[in-house]
C-alpha positions as CSV (number, residue, x, y, z in Angstrom):
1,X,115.4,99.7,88.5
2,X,116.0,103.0,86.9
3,X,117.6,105.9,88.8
4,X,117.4,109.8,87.1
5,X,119.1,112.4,89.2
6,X,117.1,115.0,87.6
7,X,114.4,117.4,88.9
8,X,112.3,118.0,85.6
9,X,108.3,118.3,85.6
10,X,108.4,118.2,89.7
11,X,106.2,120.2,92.4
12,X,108.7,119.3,94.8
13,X,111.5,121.8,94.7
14,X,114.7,120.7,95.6
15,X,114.0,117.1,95.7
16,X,116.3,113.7,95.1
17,X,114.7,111.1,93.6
18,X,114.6,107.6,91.7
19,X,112.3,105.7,89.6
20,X,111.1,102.1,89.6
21,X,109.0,100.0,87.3
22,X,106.6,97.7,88.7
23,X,106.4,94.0,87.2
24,X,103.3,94.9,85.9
25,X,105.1,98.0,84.0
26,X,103.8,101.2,86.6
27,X,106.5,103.5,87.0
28,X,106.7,104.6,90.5
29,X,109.0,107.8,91.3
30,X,110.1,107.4,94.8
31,X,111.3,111.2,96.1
32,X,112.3,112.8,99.4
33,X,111.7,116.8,99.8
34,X,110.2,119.8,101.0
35,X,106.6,120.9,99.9
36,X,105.1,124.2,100.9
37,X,101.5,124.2,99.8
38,X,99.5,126.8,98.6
39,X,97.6,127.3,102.1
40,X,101.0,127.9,104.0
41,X,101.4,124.4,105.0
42,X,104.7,122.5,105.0
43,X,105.8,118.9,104.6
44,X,109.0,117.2,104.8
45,X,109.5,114.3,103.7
46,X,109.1,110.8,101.5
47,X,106.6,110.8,98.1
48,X,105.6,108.6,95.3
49,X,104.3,110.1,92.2
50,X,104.1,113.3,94.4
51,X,102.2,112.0,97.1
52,X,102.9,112.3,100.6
53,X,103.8,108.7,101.2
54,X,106.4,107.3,103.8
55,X,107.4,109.2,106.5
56,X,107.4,113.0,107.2
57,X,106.7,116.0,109.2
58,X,103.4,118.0,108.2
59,X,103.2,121.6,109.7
60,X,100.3,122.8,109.3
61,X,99.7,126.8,108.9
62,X,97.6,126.7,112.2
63,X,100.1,125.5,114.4
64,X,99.2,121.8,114.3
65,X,101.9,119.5,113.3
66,X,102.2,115.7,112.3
67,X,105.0,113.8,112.5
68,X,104.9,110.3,111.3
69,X,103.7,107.7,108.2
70,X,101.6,108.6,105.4
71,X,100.0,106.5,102.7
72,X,98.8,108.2,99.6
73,X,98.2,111.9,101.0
74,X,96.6,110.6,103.8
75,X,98.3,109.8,107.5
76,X,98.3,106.3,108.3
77,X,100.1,104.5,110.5
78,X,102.2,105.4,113.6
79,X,102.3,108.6,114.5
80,X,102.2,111.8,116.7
81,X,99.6,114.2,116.2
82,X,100.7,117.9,118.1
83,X,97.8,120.4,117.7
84,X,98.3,123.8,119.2
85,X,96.6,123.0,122.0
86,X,97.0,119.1,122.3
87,X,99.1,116.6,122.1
88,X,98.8,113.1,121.1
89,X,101.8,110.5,121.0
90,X,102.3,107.0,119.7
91,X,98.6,106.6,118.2
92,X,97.9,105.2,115.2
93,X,96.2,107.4,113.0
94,X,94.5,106.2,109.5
95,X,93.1,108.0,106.7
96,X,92.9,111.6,107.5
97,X,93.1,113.9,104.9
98,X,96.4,116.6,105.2
């Protein structure tokens, strides 16, 4: 395992981070960090190769707000979903885009 404690060539402002390499020689660069996108929304939280992936807080510019696992960009796993008008705890939520 290979550990860098710079921030080079990152969308992620701010962030810590380490890098692995697979067995079968992919180099994963795991990251935890504060995103703010180009829409307005926010995410803190765990990445790999600069995808949301792990856990973290999505706050969306709307008012909706996810806190929980994500996979790839997507949420997946346990979760809570709070819209502005809604809540909804402990459900697991797979595959929706952020």
């Amino acid at each position: 395992m290979a550990t860098t404690n710079t921030n080079e060539d990152s969308n992620i402002p701010e962030a810590s981070f380490r890098t692995e390499v697979t067995s079968s020689g992919e180099q994963l660069v795991f990251r935890q960090g504060h995103q703010k996108l180009p829409n307005g929304d926010e995410y803190f939280g765990e990445f790999v190769n600069n995808r949301k992936h792990g856990k973290g807080v999505l706050r969306r510019n709307n008012g909706d707000k996810y806190e929980g696992e994500f996979a790839r960009g997507l949420y997946h796993g346990r979760g809570t979903l709070s819209l502005a008008e809604h809540k909804v705890a402990g459900r697991t939520v797979i595959g929706w885009k952020y």
